[in-house]
TIZA-991096 format. One line per field, with one value per residue (C-alpha): residue in three letters; x, y, z negated. Coordinates in steps of 0.001 Angstrom, whole numbers, plus 500000, padded with zeros to 6 digits. Layout:
BEGIN
res ALA|...
px X|...
py Y|...
pz Z|...
END
This chain:
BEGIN
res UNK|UNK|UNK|UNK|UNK|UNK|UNK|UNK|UNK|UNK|UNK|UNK|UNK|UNK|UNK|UNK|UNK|UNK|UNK|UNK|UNK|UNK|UNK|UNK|UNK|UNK|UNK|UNK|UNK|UNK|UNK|UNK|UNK|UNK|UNK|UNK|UNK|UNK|UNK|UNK|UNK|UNK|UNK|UNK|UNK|UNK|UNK|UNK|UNK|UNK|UNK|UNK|UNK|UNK|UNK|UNK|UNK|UNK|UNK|UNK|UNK|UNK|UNK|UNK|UNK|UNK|UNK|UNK|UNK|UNK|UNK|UNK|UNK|UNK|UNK|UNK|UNK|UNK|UNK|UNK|UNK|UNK|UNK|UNK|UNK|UNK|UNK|UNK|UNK|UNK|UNK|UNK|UNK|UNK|UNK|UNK|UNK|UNK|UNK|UNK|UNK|UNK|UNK|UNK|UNK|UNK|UNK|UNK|UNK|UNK|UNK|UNK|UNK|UNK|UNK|UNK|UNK|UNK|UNK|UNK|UNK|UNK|UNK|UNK|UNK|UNK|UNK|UNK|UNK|UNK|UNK|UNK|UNK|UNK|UNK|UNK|UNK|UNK|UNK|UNK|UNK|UNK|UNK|UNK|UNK|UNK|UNK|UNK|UNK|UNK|UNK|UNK|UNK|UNK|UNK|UNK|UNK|UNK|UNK|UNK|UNK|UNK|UNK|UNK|UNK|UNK|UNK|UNK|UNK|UNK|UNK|UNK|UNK|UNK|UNK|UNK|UNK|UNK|UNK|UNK|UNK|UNK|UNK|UNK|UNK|UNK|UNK|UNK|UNK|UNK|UNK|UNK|UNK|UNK|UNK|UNK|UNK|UNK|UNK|UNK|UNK|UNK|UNK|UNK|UNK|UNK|UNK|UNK|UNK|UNK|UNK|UNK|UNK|UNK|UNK|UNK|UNK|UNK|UNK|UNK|UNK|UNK|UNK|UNK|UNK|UNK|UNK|UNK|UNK|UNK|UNK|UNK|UNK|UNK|UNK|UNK|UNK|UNK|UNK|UNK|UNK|UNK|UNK|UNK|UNK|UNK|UNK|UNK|UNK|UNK|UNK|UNK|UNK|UNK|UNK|UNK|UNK|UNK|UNK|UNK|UNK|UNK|UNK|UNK|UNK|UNK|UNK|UNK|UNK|UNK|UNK|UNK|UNK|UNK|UNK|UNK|UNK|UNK|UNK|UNK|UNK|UNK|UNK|UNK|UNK|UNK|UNK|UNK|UNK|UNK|UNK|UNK|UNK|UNK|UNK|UNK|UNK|UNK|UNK|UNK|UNK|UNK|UNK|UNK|UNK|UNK|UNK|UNK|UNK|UNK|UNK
px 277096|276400|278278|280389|280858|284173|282635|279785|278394|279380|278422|281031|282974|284783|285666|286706|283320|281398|278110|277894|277891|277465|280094|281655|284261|286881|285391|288896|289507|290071|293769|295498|292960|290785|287080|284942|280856|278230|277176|273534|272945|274792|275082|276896|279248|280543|283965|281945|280458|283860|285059|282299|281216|285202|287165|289117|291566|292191|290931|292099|289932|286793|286258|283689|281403|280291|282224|279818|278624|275829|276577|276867|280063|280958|284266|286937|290872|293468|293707|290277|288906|285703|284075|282568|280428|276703|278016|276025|278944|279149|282180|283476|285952|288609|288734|292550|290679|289507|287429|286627|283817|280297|278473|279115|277769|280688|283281|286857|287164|290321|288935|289815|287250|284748|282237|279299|275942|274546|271329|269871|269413|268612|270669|269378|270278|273594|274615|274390|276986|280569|282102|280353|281637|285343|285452|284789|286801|289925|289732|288968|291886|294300|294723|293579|294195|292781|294006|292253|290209|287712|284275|282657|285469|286436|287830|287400|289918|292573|291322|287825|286679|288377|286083|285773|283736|282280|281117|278757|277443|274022|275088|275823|279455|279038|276574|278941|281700|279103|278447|282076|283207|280821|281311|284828|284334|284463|282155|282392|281215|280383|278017|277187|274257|270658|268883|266176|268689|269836|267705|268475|272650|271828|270520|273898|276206|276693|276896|276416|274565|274752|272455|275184|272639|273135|275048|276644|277601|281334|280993|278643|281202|283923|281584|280524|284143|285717|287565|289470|288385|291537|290622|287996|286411|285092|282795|281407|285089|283827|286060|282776|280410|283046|286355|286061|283928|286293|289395|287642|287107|290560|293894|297711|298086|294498|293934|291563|291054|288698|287597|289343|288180|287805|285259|284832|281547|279259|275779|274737|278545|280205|283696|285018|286574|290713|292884|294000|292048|294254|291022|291271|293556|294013|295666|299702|300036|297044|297891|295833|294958|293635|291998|292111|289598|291585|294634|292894|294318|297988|296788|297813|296661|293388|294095|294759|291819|289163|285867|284010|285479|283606|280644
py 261273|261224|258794|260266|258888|257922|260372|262842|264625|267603|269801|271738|271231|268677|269799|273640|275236|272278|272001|271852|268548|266017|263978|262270|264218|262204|263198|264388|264441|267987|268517|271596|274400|272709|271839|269636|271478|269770|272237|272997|276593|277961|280758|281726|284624|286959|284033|281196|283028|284497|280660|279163|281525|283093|279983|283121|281149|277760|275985|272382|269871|269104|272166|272612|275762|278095|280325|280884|278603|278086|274710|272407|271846|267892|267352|270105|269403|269963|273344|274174|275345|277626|275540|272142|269925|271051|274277|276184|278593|280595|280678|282066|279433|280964|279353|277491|275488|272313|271018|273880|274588|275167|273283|269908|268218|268272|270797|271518|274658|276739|277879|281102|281270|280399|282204|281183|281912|284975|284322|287605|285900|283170|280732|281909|285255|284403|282413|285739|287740|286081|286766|290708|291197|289504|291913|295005|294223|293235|296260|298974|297842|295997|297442|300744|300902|302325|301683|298160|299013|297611|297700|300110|302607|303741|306921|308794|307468|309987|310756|310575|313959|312803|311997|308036|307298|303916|302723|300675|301638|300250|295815|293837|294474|298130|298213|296329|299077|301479|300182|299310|302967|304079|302071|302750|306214|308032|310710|311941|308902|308958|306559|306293|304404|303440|306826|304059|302717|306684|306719|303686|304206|307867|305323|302993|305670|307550|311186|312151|310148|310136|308397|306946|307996|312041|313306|315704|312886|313839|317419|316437|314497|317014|319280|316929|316018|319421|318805|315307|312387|311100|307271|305390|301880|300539|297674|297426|297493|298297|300847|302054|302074|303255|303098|306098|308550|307445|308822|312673|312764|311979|313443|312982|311343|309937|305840|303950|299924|298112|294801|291879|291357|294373|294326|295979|297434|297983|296794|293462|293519|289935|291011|289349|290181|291488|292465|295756|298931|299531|301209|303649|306964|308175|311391|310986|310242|307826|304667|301509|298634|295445|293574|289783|288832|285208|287385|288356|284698|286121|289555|288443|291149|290340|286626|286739|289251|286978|289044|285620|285961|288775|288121
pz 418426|422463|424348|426346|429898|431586|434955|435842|438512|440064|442518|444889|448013|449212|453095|454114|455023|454698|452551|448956|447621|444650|443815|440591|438147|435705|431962|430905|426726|425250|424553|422405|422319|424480|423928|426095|426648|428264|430412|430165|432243|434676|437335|439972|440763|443669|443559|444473|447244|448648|448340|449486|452939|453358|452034|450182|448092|449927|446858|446044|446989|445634|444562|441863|442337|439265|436819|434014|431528|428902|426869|423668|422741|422412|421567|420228|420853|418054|416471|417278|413841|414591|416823|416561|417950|418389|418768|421687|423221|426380|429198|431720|433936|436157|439680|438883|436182|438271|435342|433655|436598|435820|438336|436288|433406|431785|431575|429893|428651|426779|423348|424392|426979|424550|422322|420632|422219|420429|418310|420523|423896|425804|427138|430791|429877|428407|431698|433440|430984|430934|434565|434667|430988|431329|435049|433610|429886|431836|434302|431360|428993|430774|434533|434711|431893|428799|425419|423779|420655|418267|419500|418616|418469|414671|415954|419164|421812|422796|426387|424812|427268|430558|433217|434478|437164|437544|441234|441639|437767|438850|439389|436160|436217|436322|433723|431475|431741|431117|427582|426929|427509|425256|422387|423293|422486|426054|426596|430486|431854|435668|436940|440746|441432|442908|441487|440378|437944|436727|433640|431512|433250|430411|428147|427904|428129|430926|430371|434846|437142|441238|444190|446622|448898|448490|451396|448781|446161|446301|446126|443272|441651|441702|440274|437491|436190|436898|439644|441262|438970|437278|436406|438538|438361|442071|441301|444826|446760|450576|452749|453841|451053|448085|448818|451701|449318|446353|448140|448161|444212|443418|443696|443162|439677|439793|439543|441222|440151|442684|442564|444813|447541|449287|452335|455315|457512|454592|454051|456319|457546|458144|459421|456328|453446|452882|449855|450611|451414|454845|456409|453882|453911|449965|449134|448366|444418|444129|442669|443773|441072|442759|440090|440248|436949|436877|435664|432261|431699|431920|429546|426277|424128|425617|425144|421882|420412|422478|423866|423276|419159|418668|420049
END
């Protein structure tokens, strides 16, 4: 068994829009449904940089950069029965867990944020999936939201033939919802992307591709889904770039669930970053869903049916 020390090193913040640093953590003991990993890959995601360049939250001090983890787990808490130590897992931490941060050598994790690394990837490929799979889960089933069911789908879903369109289809978040509505069973899946990344979008799931770039992509969309788009998932968030050409495929009754933060100016801009689409004028009847990915932690049917348990 490792010896485990009494502090490690970290990397993060420790002044409001100062540098990142390196500085010493406590090694804290896994409680209740807690395991302690020592973290062995890690990457960053779109928080850390709205944290780190917009100060977004006003995080506690030191703050400890990183949200998905690659690892071995060490030590398990009490009622922890399918892990154990040795166990190589992948996590996702939500920015309220002070040391359950990546960027440490050591981090405390709920089990419920834990899976075990798939046999089918590398660890440096696995350190890329948590944050872009937990996004587009918790968006799908929990706040636009479309009924939660085994993956793949026994039975076709009842809005199986409704259209969804899925901004942004072409990043790693959007390629995630791709796959989960189709193993979810839904078959008019609209993907709006780079035109480069059109043929393997057809090849995950999407049933209608568009090039953000066409000065006809809404009259293209309309087209594609029969009229105004009833349920849409914005992975990119910008009043310019998605939100604007959103609120002409959609109608009274439609919803539209966009990713927090929203930003303004589009490509290159650096006015900043805001939670509400104000720039934006939607038709009467559309309803809004800001999604905050550190609420999944508050979804309990998602909480308790674990993404990372079926792995």
């Amino acid at each position: 068994m490792s010896i485990i020390p009494e502090t490690h090193e970290a990397v993060g913040l420790e002044a409001v829009g100062g540098p990142l640093t390196s500085f010493q953590r406590p090694t804290l003991k896994p409680g209740r449904d807690q395991v302690l990993v020592r973290v062995l890959w890690t990457a960053g995601g779109a928080v850390t940089v709205w944290i780190v360049d917009f100060n977004l939250t006003n995080p506690e001090l030191p703050y400890v950069v990183g949200e998905n983890i690659v690892g071995e787990v060490v030590v398990v808490g009490e009622g922890v029965t399918d892990l154990k130590p040795g166990d190589k897992i992948l996590s996702f931490s939500f920015p309220e867990e002070a040391y359950g941060k990546a960027a440490q050598e050591y981090s405390l994790l709920s089990k419920w944020n834990v899976g075990k690394l798939p046999s089918n990837i590398t660890p440096q490929e696995a350190a890329t999936v948590p944050d872009n799979l937990v996004t587009a889960y918790f968006t799908l089933f929990d706040q636009l939201p479309l009924p939660a069911t085994s993956l793949p789908a026994t039975s076709p879903p009842a809005q199986a033939s409704t259209p969804i369109l899925v901004w942004g289809a072409g990043g790693s978040t959007g390629r995630y919802a791709i796959q989960l509505l189709h193993l979810a069973g839904y078959q008019k899946v609209l993907a709006v992307a780079s035109s480069r990344h059109h043929e393997y979008l057809r090849t995950i799931g999407a049933s209608a591709t568009f090039d953000y770039n066409a000065s006809d992509i809404t009259q293209k969309i309309l087209d594609a889904a029969g009229g105004a788009v009833p349920l849409v998932f914005d992975t990119i968030a910008d009043e310019d770039n998605s939100l604007r050409l959103i609120s002409q495929v959609v109608s009274d009754g439609s919803k539209v669930a966009y990713l927090l933060p929203v930003r303004e100016g589009g490509h290159g801009a650096v006015h900043g970053v805001k939670w509400k689409p104000d720039g934006v004028a939607f038709p009467k009847g559309v309803e809004l869903v800001a999604v905050a990915t550190r609420l999944y932690q508050k979804a309990s049917p998602l909480h308790s049916s674990s993404v990372w348990q079926k792995s």
